[in-house]
N, C-alpha and C positions, 0 to 999 in steps of 0.2 A: 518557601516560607522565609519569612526576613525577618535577621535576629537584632540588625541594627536600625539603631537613630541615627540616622543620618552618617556622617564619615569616622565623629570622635565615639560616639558612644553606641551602647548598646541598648535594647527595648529593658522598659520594666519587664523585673524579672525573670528576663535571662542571665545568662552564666557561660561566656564562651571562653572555649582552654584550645589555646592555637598550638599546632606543634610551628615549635621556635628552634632549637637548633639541636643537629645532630649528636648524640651519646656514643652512638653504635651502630658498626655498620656488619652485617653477617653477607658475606657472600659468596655465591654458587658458583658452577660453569654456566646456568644460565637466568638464575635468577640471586635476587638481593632482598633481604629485610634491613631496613634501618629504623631508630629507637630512635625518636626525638623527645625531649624534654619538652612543657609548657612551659618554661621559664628560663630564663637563665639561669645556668648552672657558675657558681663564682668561686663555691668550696664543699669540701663535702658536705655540709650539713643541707647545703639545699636541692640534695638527690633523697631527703628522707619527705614525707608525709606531700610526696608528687609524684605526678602519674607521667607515665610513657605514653606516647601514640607511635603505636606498630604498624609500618608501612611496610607491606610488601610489593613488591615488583616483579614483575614475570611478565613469558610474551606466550600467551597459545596457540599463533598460529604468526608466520611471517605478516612483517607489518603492523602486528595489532601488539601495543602491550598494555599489558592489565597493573592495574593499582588498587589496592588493596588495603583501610585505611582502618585501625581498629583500635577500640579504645579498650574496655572489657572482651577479651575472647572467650570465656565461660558461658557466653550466654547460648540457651537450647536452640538448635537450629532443624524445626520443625520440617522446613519448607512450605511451598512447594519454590523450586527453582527454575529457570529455564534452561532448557538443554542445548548445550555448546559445545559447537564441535571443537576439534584442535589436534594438535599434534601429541603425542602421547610425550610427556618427558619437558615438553615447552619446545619454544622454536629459538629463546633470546640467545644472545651470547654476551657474558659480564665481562667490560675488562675494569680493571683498574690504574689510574695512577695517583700517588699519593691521597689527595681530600676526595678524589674527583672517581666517580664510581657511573659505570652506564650502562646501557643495558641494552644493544644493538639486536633489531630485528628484522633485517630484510634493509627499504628503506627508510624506516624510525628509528630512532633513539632518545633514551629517555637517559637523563644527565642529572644527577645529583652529588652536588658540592658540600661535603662536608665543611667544609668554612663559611663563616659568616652566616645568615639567618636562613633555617630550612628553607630548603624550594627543592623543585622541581620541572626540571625543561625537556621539553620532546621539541627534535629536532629532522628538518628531513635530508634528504639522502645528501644534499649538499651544504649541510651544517647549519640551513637556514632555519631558525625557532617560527616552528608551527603555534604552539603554545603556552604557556607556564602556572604553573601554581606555586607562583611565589611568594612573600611572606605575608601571613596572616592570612593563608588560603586553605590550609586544612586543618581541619578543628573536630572537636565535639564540644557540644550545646546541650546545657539544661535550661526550662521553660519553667515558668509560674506555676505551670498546673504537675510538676514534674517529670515529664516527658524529657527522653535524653534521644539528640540529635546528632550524625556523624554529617558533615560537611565538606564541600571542597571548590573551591574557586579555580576556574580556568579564564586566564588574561582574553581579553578582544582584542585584535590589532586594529589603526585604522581604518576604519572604513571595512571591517569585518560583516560578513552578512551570516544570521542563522538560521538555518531551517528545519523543516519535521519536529518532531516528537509526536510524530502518529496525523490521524484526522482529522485538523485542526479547523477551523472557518475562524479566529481570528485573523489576522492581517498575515498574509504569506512569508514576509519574514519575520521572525519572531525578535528580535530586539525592542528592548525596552518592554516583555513582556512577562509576565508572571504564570506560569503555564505546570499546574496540577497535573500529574500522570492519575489519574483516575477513571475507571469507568463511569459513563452516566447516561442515562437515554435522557439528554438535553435537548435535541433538534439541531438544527444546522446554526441556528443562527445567537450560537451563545457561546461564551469559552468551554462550556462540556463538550466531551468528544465522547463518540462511542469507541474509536481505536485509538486509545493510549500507550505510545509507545517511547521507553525512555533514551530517546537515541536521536540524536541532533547530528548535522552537516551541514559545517561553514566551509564559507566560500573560499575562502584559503590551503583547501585541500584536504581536507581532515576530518574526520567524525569520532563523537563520542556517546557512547553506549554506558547508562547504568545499571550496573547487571542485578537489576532488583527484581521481582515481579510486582512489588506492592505499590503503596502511595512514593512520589517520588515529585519530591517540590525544583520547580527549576525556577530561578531568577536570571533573564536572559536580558542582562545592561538595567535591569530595574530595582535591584538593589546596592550593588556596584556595578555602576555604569560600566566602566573599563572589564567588565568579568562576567561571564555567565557561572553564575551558584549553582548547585545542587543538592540537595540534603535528603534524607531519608528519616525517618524516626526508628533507628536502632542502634546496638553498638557497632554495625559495622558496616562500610560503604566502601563498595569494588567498582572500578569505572575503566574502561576501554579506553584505550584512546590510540584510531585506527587511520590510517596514514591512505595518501593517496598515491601519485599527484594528482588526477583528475578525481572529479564528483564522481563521477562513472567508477572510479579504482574504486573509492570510498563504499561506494555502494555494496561494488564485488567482492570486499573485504566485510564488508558487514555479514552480508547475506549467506557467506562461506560459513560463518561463524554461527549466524540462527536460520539458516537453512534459508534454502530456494524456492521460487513459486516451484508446484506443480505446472506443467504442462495444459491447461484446460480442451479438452477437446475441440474439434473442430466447430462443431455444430451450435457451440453454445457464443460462440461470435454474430451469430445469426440476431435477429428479432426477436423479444420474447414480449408476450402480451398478458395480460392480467386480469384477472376480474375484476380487479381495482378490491379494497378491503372489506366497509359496509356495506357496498352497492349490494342490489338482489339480483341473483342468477342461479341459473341451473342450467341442467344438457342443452337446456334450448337457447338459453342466451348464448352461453359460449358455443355451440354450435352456431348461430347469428351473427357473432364476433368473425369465429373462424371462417364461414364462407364468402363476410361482408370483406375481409382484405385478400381471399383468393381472388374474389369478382372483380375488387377494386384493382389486380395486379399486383400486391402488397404481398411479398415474399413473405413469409414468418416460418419461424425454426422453432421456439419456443411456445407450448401455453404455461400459463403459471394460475394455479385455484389459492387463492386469498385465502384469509383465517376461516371463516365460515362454509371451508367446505365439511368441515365437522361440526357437529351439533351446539348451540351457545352454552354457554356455563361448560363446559367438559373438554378447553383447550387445556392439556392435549390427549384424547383420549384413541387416535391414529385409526378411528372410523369414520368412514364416508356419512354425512346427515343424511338418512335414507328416507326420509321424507323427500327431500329432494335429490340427491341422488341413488334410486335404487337401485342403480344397474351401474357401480362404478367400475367393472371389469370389462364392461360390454362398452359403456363410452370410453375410457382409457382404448379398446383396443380401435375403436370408429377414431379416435383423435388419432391414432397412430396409423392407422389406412391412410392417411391427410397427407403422412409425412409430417406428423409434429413428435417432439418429446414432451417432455409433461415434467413440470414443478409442482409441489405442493410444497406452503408453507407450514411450518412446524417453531417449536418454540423450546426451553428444556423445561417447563414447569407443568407440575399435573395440578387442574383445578380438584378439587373436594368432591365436585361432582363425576368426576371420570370414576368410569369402576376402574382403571387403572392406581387411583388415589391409594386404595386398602391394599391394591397388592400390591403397591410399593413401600409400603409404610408397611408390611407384615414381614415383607422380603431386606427392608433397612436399605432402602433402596432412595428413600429422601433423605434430603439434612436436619440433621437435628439441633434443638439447644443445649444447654449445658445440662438442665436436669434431663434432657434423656427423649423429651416432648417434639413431634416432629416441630419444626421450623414452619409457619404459616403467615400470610395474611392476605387481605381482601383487595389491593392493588393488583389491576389488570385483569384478574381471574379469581373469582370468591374462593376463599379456603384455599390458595392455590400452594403448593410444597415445590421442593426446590430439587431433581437430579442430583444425586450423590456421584459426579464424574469423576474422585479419585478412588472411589471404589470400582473394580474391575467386574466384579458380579454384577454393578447399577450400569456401568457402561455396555456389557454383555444384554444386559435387557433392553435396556432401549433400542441397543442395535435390532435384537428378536421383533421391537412391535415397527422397525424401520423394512426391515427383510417383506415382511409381509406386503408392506406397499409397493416395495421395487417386484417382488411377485408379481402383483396384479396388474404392473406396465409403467407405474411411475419412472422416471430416471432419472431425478435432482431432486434437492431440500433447500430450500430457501430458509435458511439458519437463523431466523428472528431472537434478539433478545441477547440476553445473558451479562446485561450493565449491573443490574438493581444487585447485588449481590451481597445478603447481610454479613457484618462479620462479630455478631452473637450470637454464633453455632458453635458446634463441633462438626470436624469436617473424619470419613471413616479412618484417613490415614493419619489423622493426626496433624493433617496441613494448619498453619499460622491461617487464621483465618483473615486479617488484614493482607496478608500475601497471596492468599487465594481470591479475592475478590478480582482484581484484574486477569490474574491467570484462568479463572472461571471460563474464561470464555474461550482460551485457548483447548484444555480439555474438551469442552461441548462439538467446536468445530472438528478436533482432529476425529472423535466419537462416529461423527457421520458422516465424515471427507472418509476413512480409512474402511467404513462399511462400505461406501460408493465402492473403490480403488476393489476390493475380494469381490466384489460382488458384478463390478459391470468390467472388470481391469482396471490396468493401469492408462492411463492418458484418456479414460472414459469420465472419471471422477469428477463433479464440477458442484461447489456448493453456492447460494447466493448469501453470505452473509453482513450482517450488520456491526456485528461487535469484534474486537481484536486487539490483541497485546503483540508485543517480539513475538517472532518466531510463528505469529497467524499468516503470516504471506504464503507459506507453507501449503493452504489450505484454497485457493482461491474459489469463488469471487467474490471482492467485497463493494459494497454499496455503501454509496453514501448518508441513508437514514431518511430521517423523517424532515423536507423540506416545504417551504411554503411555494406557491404558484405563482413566481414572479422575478420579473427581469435581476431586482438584488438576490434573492433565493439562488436562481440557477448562478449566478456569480459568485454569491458564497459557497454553493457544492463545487465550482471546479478549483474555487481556491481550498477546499479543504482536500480535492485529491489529487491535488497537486502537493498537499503538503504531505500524504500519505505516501506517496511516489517515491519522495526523498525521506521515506518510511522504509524502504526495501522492499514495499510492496508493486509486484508487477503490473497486477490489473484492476482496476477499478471501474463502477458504474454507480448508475443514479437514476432516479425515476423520472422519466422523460414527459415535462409538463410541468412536475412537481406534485409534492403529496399530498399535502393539506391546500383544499380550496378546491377550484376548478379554475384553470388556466385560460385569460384570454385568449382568443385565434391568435394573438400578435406573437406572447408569450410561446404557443404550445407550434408553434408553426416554427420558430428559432430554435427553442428549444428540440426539437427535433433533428435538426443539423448537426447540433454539438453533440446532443446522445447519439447517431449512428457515426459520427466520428471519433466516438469511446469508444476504451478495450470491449466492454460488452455491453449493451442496448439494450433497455426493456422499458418497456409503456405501462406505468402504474399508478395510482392513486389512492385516495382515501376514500371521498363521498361521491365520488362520478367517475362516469369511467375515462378511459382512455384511447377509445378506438378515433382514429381519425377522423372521419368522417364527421362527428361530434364536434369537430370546430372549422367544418366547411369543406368545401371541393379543393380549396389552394391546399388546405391544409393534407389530404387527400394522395395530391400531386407532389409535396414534398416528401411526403411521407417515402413514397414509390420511389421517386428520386433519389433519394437518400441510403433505402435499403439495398437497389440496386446496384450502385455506388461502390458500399462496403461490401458485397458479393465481389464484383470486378477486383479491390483494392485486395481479396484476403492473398493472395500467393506472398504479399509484399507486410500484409497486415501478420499473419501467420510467420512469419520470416521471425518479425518484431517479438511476437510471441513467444516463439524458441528462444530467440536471444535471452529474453526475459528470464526464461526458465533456466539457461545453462548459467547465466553470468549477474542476473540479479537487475540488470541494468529493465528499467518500464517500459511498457507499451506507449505510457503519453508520460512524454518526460518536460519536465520545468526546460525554461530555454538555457536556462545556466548548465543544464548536465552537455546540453551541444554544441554549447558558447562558452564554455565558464571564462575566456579569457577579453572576454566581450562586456564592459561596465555595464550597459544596459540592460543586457538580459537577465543582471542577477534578482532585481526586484519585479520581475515580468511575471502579475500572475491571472493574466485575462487571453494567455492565447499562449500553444505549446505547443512544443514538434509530437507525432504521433510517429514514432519507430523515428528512423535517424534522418530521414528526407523530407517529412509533410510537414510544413506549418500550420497550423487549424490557430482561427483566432473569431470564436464562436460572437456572433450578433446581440448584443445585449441591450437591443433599443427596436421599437416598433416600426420606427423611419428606415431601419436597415445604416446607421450610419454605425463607424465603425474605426477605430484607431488602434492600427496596427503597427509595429516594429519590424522592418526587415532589416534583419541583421548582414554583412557584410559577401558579396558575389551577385550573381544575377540569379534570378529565379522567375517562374512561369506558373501563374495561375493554372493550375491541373482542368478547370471548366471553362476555361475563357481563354488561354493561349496568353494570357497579357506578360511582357514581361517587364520588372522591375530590375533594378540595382541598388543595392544598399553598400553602407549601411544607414537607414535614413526612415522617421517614422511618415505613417502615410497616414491620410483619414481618407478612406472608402465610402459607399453609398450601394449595399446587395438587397438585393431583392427577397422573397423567400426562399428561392430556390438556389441561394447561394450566400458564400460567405469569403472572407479569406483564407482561400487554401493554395498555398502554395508548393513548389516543387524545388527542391536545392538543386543549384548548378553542380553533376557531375554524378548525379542521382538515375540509376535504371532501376526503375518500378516494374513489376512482373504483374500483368492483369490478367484475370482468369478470361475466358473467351464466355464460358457458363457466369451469366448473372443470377439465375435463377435460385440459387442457392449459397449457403454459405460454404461449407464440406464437399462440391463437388470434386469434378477429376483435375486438377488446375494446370493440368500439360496437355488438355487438350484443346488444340487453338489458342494458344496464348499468345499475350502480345507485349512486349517490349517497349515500354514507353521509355526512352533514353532522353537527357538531357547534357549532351555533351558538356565538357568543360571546353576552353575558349585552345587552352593546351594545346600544342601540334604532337604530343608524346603523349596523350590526356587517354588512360585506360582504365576501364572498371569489370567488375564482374559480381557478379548477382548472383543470389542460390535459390531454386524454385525448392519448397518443401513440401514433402508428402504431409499425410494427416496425422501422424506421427510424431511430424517436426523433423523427421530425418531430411538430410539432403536426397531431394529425388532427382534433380537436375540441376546443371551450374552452365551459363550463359558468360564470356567473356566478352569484352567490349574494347574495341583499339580501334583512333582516331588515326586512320590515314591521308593528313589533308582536309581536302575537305569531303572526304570515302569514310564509314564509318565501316568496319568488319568485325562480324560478331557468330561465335563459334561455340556453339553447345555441345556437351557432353553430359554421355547421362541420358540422352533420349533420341530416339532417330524418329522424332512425331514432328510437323510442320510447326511452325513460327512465326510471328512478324516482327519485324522492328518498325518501329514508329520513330520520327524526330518531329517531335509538333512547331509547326510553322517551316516544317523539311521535305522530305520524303517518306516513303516507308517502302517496303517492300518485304515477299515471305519467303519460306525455304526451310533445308532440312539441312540439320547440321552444319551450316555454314552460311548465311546470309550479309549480301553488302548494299550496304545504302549511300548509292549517288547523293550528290547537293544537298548533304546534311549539313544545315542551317546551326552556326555556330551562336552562342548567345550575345547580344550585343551589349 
């Protein structure tokens, strides 16, 4: 929100009261509050009929310290909140000297100068200023309509770049942009996002978290250029501000703080395929589907049944449409003979027509209005009522009518939904209804991610969903929504989950084609590439389906290509995945989290590394032409053997069955020998694609993971001349090493490769 005109004044009718200079300073062993006046203070009489602003300072966890900025503290604080970890006690340590008061945490420090005009500086481990909120950067704000605002300004250095605040398809770095923390099912191609999330990361090493759940306005260099704003409408505004040095620290500093992806199972990296939304089907189409991409060769892991596998008017009333599906026991267990798992979409809202509607409305099990009347209306779903998820009785039932599906053989929920969310209710615990609206959807997910986890274990859990706040990464997997069928479309979804990435979220996907429309061959044959070189892959749509075939024989052949591909790549893909889960750090990361010191790659958002070695820089033209960035070493086309030297941009010409994928100089990739599947046994037969570095000392070591994500095998790698010798433990099963454009050769426990070809 923007309170000023321009630099001298302010908008009609507002009211901004800036904290100006320090009164009082209270402080701990590891935390500080200081009292700043809005005015000058010259004599006593102008400490009467003026207000204080109450800063507090605290660190909860090494590295991060928290700010805390408050004008009225009486006001009811309802919730709901998000849950943050830390240290019990704080982690900061306060010292003092004379004016000069700080608040050391690990390698951050936050510095404030009782002399001269309030500020505030964080500083890193070598005294160098990350940031500042210096004067006339924290305020509270009255508006026309009298709404009261708490605010704070953080300085941009030159040439500062900002990223994330959740699932964005505006422009990948967000300066000079005005960016709403709000849920919205807007589609890909608008400033709405379905994952709102209030947590940015610039380029300078640093991120900042506000710890709100509700609306949360940011002004990023568009209301003062020089400052990213952020304001809230209440009296009180808490904000992170969490230290690196690298994006990657950043990350892992965040995600410490609102928690880690889960782990997603193995299986669910695989293909998954769809009925697509309106399309008509039943046993016999998706029986058709399913044996059309066995015949064709076309691995799949996944099915997934669209909205309508329940009856129309009665989403969601969690029975199979038994006009068309009569026997959903007997086909779930015939898809599961196949070797598939099984999705069904689900939503939180009961239409009027479910006989579930009265008994949740008798059980107080939807949300209500003030006078008492459930919560209704005709958008999406006639009559349709809203899940009470901070009631633990409404969350216990829903789980009850989810149990019954995972009973009859289902084993994932594809989590549609949960943006619209009114805030003219009463919610059962009493939550801030403005502050539940985005939180809404964190509730929902955990609801069904934590019935998965009791129900199928741990590391079996896997949800597909669409909407997300802080602390949804937690829950994975999420998709990127409703896009349209086309070369800018798929361009906008990878720049929105790439901006999700630098979200803390580990894994993301997209529907492969695009949603709304039906995809040219040109379109869905590309797109194809880039979806099975995402964290997870699935074939959907809206009005047509999505089986390959459907856009021809090439399209067919990529398909196969593709999947097989990412079967070979999982020991290396899965690697990626763990890391994801133990340390926060993505599966397809922006090029700045593996470059940050690399100028070029911080505004790169048309092509990413995929785990810490692959380059993927997906085909976003019909002619196959294509302009990529390789950043600084030699690297090797993974399909073609080509090799480059950067750091220097290139423009390509691939075909469908290829794109720019390259391989880092110094990178050993672990391929499964089993294509056939995504979760098979990945130590047997494997093979060792090594790209030495050019180094005569030049060593690496690789970890093969179980399905688990534990280490099941570690492979070391030493450069003897021009001898490569590589030594496994952890498995006495056979091996090869590969040097592409070298030799290879196999063995057990210890293998050496002659005339291994150093990179030119």
């Amino acid at each position: 929100m923007k309170f000023t005109d321009g630099f001298w004044r302010v908008r009609d009718g507002v009211q901004i009261s800036y904290a100006t200079e320090v009164r009082d300073v209270s402080a701990e062993s590891k935390r500080f509050t200081s009292y700043a006046s809005t005015k000058r203070v010259t004599r006593r009489g102008d400490t009467l009929n003026a207000p204080l602003v109450t800063v507090d300072c605290f660190s909860p966890a090494e590295g991060v310290v928290g700010v805390r900025v408050t004008h009225h503290a009486g006001k009811r604080r309802p919730g709901p909140d998000f849950a943050l970890a830390g240290e019990a006690g704080g982690a900061g340590e306060v010292r003092r000297d004379g004016a000069v008061t700080e608040l050391a945490s690990g390698p951050l420090t936050l510095r404030l100068d009782a002399d001269g005009a309030f500020g505030l500086t964080f500083l890193d481990a070598d005294g160098r200023e990350l940031t500042r909120a210096g004067a006339k950067s924290t305020a509270y704000a009255t508006t026309a309509d009298g709404t009261h605002h708490v605010l704070s300004r953080l300085s941009l250095g030159v040439g500062e770049h900002v990223y994330g605040l959740g699932e964005r398809f505006t422009p990948f770095v967000k300066n000079g942009q005005t960016v709403d923390v709000w849920q919205a099912d807007g589609g890909t191609s608008s400033e709405q996002a379905y994952k709102n999330v209030p947590f940015y990361l610039s380029s300078r090493g640093y991120g900042v978290f506000v710890n709100h759940p509700g609306a949360v306005s940011f002004e990023v260099g568009s209301e003062s250029v020089g400052q990213v704003q952020f304001s809230v409408e209440d009296q009180t505004l808490e904000y992170y501000v969490i230290s690196g040095p690298t994006p990657k620290d950043v990350l892992g500093r965040y995600t410490a703080l609102t928690g880690r992806p889960a782990l997603p199972p193995a299986w669910s990296f695989g293909l998954w395929l769809s009925t697509s939304f309106t399309t008509s089907y039943d046993e016999a189409t998706v029986t058709s589907f399913v044996d059309g991409m066995a015949e064709r060769g076309i691995p799949l892991s996944v099915f997934h049944f669209d909205c309508f596998w329940m009856r129309e008017y009665q989403w969601c009333d969690f029975q199979w449409d038994p006009e068309v599906f009569p026997d959903p026991e007997g086909m779930l267990a015939r898809l599961k003979d196949k070797g598939l798992r099984v999705s069904v979409w689900i939503n939180p809202y009961i239409a009027q027509k479910s006989p579930l509607f009265d008994e949740a409305a008798a059980l107080g099990h939807l949300v209500r209005r003030p006078g008492g009347d459930v919560w209704q209306w005709d958008l999406w779903q006639a009559g349709m009522g809203l899940v009470d998820f901070t009631s633990p009785d409404a969350r216990a039932w829903f789980q009850t009518k989810l149990k019954a599906l995972l009973d009859q053989g289902v084993d994932c929920f594809k989590t549609d939904f949960g943006e619209r969310i009114p805030t003219d209710v009463v919610w059962h615990d009493g939550s801030d209804p403005e502050r539940m609206h985005n939180y809404y959807t964190h509730l929902y997910n955990r609801t069904v991610f934590e019935l998965l986890e009791k129900e199928r274990g741990q590391g079996e859990a896997v949800v597909f969903a669409r909407s997300a706040t802080a602390g949804g990464q937690q829950y994975p997997v999420h998709w990127g929504g409703d896009c349209w069928s086309s070369f800018e479309a798929m361009a906008e979804s990878l720049r929105g989950g790439l901006s999700l990435s630098l979200s803390g979220f580990g894994f993301w996907s997209h529907d492969i084609g695009g949603f709304e429309g039906t995809p040219d061959p040109e379109v869905f044959k590309r797109w194809l590439a880039f979806g099975l070189l995402s964290s997870h892959s699935r074939l959907h749509g809206s009005t047509s389906y999505r089986v390959p075939w459907e856009f021809g024989d090439e399209a067919v052949d990529v398909a196969r290509r593709f999947t097989l591909l990412k079967h070979r790549l999982m020991p290396y893909l899965y690697g990626a995945a763990a890391e994801a889960h133990r340390t926060g750090v993505p599966m397809m990361r922006p090029m700045l989290l593996e470059f940050p010191h690399d100028p070029a790659c911080r505004p790169l958002d048309r092509q990413y590394m995929l785990g810490p070695d692959l380059l993927v820089a997906p085909v976003f033209s019909a002619d196959g032409d294509v302009e990529v960035y390789v950043p600084e070493g030699t690297w090797t086309h993974l399909l073609s053997g080509e090799r480059v030297t950067g750091p220097y941009w290139r423009t390509e010409r691939h075909g469908y069955d290829s794109l720019p994928l390259y391989v880092r100089e110094g990178a050993v990739l672990p391929l499964a020998g089993d294509d056939s599947r995504p979760d098979g046994d990945w130590l047997d037969a494997p093979v060792l694609l090594v790209h030495p570095s050019a180094a005569p000392d030049w060593t690496a070591e690789v970890t093969v993971p179980d399905t688990a994500g534990l280490p099941a095998a570690t492979f070391k790698v030493r450069r003897d001349g021009d001898v490569l010798r590589v030594t496994a433990s952890g498995t006495d099963r056979p091996f090869t090493v590969r040097v592409p454009g070298g030799a290879e050769a196999s063995g057990v426990g210890e293998v050496t490769v002659a005339r291994a070809v150093a990179p030119e």
